[in-house]
C-alpha positions as CSV (number, residue, x, y, z in Angstrom):
1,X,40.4,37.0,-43.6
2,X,44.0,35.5,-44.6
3,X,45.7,35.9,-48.0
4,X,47.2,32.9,-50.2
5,X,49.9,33.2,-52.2
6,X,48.8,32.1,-56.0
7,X,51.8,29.4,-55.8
8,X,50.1,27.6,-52.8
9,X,53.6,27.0,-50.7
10,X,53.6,29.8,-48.5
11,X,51.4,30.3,-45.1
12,X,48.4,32.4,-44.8
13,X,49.1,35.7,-43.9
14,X,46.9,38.8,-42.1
15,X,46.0,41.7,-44.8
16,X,48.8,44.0,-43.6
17,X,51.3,41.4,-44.0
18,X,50.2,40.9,-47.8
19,X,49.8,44.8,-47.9
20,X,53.4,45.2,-47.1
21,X,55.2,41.9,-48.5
22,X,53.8,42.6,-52.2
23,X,55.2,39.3,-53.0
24,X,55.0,36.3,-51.0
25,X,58.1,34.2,-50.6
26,X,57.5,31.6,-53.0
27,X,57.1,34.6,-55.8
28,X,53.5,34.1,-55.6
29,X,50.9,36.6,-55.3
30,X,49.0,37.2,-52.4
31,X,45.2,36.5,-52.9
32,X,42.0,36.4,-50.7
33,X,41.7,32.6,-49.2
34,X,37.9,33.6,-49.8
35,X,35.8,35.4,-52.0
36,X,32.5,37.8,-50.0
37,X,29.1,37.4,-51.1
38,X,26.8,40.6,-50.9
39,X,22.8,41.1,-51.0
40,X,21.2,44.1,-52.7
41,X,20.6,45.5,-49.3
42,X,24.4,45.8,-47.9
43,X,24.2,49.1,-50.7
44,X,20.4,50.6,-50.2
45,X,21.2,54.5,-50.1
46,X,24.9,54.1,-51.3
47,X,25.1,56.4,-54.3
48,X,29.0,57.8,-54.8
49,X,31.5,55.4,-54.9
50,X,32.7,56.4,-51.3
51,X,30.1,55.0,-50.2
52,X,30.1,51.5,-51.8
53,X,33.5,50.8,-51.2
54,X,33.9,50.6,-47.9
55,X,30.9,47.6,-47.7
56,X,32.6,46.5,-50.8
57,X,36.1,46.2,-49.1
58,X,35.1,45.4,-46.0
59,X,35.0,41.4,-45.4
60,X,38.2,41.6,-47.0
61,X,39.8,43.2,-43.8
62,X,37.7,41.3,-41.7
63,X,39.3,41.1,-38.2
64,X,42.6,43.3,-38.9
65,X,42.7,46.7,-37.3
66,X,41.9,49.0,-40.3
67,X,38.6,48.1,-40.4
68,X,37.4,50.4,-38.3
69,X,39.4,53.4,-39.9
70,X,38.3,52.0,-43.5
71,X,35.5,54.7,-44.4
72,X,37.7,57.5,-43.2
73,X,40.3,55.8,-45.7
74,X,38.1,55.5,-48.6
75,X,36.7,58.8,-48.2
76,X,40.3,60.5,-47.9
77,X,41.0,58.6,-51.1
78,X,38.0,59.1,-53.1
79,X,37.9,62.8,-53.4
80,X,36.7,63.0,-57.0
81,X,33.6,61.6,-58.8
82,X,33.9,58.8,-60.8
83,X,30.7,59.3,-62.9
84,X,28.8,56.6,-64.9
85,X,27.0,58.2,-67.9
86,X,24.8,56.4,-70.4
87,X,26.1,56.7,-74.3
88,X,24.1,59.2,-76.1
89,X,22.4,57.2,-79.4
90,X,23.3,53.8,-77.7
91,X,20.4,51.3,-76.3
92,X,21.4,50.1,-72.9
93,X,25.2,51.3,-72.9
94,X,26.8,52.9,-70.0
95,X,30.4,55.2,-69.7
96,X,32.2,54.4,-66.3
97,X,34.7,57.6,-66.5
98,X,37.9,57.2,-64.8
99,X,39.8,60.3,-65.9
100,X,38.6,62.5,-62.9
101,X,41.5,61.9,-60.6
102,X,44.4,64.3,-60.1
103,X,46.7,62.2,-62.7
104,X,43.6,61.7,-65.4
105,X,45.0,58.0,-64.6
106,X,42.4,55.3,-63.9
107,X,44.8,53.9,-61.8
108,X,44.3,57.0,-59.4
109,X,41.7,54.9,-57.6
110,X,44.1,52.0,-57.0
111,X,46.7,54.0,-56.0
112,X,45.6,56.3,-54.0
113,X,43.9,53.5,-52.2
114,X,46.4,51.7,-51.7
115,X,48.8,54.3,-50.7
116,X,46.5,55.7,-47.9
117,X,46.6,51.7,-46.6
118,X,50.3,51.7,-46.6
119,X,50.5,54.8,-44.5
120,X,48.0,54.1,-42.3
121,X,49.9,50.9,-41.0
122,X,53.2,52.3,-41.1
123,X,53.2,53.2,-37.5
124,X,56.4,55.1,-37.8
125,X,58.5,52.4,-39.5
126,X,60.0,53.7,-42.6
127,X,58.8,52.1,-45.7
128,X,60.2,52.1,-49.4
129,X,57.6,51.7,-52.1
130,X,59.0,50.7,-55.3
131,X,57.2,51.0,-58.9
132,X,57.8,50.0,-62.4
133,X,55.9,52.0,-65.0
134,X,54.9,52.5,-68.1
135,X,53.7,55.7,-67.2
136,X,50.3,56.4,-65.8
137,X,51.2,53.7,-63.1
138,X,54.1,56.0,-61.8
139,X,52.2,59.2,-61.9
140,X,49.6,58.0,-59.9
141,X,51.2,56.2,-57.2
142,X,53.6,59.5,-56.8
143,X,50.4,61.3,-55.8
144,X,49.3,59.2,-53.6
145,X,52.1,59.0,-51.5
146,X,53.7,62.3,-51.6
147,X,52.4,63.8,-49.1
148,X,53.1,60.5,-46.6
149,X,55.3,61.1,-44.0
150,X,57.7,57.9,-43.5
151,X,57.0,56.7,-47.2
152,X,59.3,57.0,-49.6
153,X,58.5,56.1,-53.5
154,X,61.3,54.7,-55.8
155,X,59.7,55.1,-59.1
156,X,61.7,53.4,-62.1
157,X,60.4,54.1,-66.3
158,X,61.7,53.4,-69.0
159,X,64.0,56.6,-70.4
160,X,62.2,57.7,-73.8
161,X,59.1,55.6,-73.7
162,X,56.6,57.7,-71.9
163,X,54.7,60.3,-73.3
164,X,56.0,64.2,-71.9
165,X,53.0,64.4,-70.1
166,X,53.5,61.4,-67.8
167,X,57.5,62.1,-67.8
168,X,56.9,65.3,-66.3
169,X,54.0,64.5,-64.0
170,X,56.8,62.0,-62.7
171,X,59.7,64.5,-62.7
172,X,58.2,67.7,-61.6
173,X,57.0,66.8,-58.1
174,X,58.6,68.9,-55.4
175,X,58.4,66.3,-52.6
176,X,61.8,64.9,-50.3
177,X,60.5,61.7,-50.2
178,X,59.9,60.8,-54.2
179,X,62.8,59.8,-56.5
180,X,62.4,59.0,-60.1
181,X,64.8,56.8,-62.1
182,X,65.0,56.6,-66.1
183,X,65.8,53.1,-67.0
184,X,68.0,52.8,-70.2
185,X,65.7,49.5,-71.5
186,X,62.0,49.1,-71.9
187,X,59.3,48.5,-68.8
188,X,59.8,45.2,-68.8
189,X,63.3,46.1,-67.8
190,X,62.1,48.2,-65.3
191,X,59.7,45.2,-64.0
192,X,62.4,42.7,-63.6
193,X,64.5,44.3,-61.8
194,X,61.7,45.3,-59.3
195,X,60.8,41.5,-59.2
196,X,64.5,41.0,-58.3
197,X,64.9,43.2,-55.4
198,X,61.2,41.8,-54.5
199,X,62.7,38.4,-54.5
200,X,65.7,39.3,-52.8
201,X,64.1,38.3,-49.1
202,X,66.8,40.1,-46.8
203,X,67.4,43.3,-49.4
204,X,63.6,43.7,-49.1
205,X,63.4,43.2,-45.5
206,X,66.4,45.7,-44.9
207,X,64.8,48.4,-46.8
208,X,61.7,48.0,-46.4
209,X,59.9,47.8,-49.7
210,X,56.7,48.0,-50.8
211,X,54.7,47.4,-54.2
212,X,51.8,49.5,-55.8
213,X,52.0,47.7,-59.0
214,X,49.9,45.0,-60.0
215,X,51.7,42.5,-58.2
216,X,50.3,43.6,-54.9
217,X,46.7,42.7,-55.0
218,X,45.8,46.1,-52.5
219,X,45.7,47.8,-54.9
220,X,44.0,45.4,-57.7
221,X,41.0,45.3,-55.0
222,X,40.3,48.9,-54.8
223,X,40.0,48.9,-58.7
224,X,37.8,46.1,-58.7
225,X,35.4,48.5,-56.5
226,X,34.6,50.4,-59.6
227,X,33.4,47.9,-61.6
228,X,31.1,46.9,-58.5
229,X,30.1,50.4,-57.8
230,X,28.9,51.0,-61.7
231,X,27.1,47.7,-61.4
232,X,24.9,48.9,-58.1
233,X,24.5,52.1,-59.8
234,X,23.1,50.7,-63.1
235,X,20.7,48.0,-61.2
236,X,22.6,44.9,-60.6
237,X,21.9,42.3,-60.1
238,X,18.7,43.0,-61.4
239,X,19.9,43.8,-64.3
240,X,22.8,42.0,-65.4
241,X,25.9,44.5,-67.4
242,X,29.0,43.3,-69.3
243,X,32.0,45.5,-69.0
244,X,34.0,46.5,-71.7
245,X,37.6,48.1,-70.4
246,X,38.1,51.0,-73.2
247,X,36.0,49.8,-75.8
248,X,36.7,47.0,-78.4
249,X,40.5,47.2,-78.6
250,X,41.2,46.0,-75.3
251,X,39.4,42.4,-76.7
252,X,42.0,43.3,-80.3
253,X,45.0,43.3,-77.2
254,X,43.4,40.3,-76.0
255,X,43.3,38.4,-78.9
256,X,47.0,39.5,-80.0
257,X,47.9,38.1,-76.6
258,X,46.4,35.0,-77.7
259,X,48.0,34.7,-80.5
260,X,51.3,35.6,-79.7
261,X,51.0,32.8,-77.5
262,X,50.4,30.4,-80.1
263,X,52.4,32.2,-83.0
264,X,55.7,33.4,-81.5
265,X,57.4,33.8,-84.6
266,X,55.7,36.2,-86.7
267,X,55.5,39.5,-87.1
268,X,51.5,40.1,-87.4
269,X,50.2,39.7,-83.7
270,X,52.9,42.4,-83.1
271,X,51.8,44.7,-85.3
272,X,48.5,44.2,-84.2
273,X,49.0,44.4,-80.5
274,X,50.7,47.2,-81.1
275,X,48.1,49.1,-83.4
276,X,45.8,48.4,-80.8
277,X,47.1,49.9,-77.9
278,X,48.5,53.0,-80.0
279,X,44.8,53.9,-80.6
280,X,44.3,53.1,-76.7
281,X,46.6,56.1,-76.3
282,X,49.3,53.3,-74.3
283,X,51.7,54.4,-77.1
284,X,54.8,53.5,-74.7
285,X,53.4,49.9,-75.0
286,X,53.0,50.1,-78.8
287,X,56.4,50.7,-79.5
288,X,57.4,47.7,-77.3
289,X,55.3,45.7,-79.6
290,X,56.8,47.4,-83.2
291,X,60.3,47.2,-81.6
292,X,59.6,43.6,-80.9
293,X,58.8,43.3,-84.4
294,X,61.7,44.0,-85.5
295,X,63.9,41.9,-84.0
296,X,61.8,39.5,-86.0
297,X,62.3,41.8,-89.5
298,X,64.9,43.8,-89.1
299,X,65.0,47.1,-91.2
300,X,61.4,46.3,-92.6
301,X,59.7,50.1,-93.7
302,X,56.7,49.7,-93.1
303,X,58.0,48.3,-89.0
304,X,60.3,51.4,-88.8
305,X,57.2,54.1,-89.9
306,X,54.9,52.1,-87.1
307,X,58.1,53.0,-84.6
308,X,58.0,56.6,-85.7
309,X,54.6,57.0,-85.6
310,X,54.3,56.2,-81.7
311,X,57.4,57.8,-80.9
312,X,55.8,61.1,-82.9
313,X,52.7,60.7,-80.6
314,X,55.2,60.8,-77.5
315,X,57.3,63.8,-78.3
316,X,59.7,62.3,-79.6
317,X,59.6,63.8,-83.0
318,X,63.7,63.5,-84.2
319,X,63.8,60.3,-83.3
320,X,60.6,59.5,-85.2
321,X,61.7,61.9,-88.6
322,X,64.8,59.9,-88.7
323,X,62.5,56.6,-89.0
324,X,60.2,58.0,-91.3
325,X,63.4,58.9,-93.5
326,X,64.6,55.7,-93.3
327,X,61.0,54.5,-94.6
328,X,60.9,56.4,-97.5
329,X,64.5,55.6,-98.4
330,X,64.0,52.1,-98.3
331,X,60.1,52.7,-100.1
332,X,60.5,56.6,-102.0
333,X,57.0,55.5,-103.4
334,X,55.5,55.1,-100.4
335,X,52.5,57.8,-99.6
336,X,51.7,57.0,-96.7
337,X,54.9,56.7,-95.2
């Protein structure tokens, strides 16, 4: 199979190449050129998702030279259970759980995935993987790779915006080949200037870079396998499902997407982005959102206690009494606050 890039004005390329490029050199992403079909019988005695994936992820490395290796792949990479439990009181509804990996990340099955391909085609060559994150991104790409010989992992995150829990899954791993930046700025800081050095053709070349963000489909592909091992597990396409990524406030994140598109100079989508993805536990995001907020009304109380109250939930507890201060100073009869 050959990958596209999203832009249409670069060549085909073989998997590997798309694998290791991230990026192609138009900027675009690389995608499939086509999309597999499966019958009910390509999965008959599949239960774990070890063994849907690789019949899953097969056609899409159709003719390159992992496929043969591809179960031993999968199987190295999905060494925990990804269980899907139905909702106790609910009619019909299912929980797909992703926190089983060694990061509690979901991302662990993208990631480590995705790292076990990188290494596999290495051959020798030494590679540089490179990472913005937010987070749980980070974390879990660390783990997949740290135990790669001839990979190295650049990992940049913004300094202060993480919770302690993913800061010091980042900055506690004893391996020579990881190295963790903190990034005076927010992720999307982080992101451009990994999208820089991406787009710098002979800096990337030279040192050999690689992606496991989202901008390297790899690893978008092996998440997409859970969704299609849930659906085999629960009867598709017998029965038909509708997935629902962390409940309803992932469709509120949605629609304040939406709406910052159309509205981009009020406060209110946000404020309500940001309330969304606090309760979502992304609480690094959230304070993107409230900060962003107040460059639109600066000073405002009520903005500053939002900012402490997701910089509370990450540790940061000075920082966040100094807002809540604030707050009450500019609002003494505020309660809440």
């Amino acid at each position: 199979m050959n990958w596209i890039s999203s832009r249409g004005a670069s060549p085909p390329v073989s998997f590997v190449d798309a694998l290791f490029a991230g990026t192609a050199p138009d900027g675009g992403l690389y995608v499939p050129e086509t999309f597999p079909t499966f019958s009910v019988e390509d999965f008959a005695g599949r239960e774990g998702i070890a063994q849907v994936a690789p019949v899953f992820l097969a056609p899409f490395f159709a003719g390159d030279p992992l496929e043969s290796s591809l179960g031993a792949i999968v199987a190295e990479a999905f060494d925990f259970p990804v269980p899907v439990k139905p909702l106790p009181g609910a009619h019909d509804v299912s929980v797909l759980e992703l926190f089983h990996g060694p990061t509690l990340a979901f991302k662990d099955v993208g990631a480590r995935v995705q790292a076990r391909l990188l290494h596999h085609f290495t051959d020798g060559t030494p590679l540089t993987i490179l990472v913005a994150t937010s987070g749980d991104t980070g974390s879990a790409a660390i783990d997949g790779v740290k135990a790669c010989a001839n990979v190295d992992i650049v990992i940049l995150y913004p300094y202060g915006r993480t919770s302690d829990v993913q800061r010091k899954q980042m900055t506690t791993v004893h391996s020579p080949n990881v190295r963790v930046v903190a990034v005076d700025g927010t992720f999307d800081d982080c992101q451009d200037m990994v999208k820089a050095m991406f787009n710098d053709a002979e800096f990337r070349t030279r040192m050999g870079l690689s992606a496991v963000n989202s901008i390297n489909w790899a690893r978008l592909m092996a998440q997409v396998v859970y969704y299609f091992y849930a659906a085999v597990r629960l009867g598709a396409p017998d029965r038909r499902y509708v997935f629902r990524r962390r409940g309803r406030f992932a469709f509120e994140v949605d629609s304040y997407d939406l709406a910052l598109q159309r509205v981009r100079t009020g406060v209110f989508p946000h404020i309500g982005r940001g309330n969304a993805l606090l309760v979502q536990g992304q609480s690094g995001e959230a304070l993107e959102c409230y900060e962003r907020a107040l460059k639109i009304k600066p000073n405002d109380p009520d903005l500053s206690a939002l900012k402490g109250e997701a910089l509370s939930i990450m540790g940061h507890h000075l920082q966040a009494i100094d807002l809540f201060d604030f707050a009450l100073a500019m609002n003494p009869k505020d309660a809440d606050t």
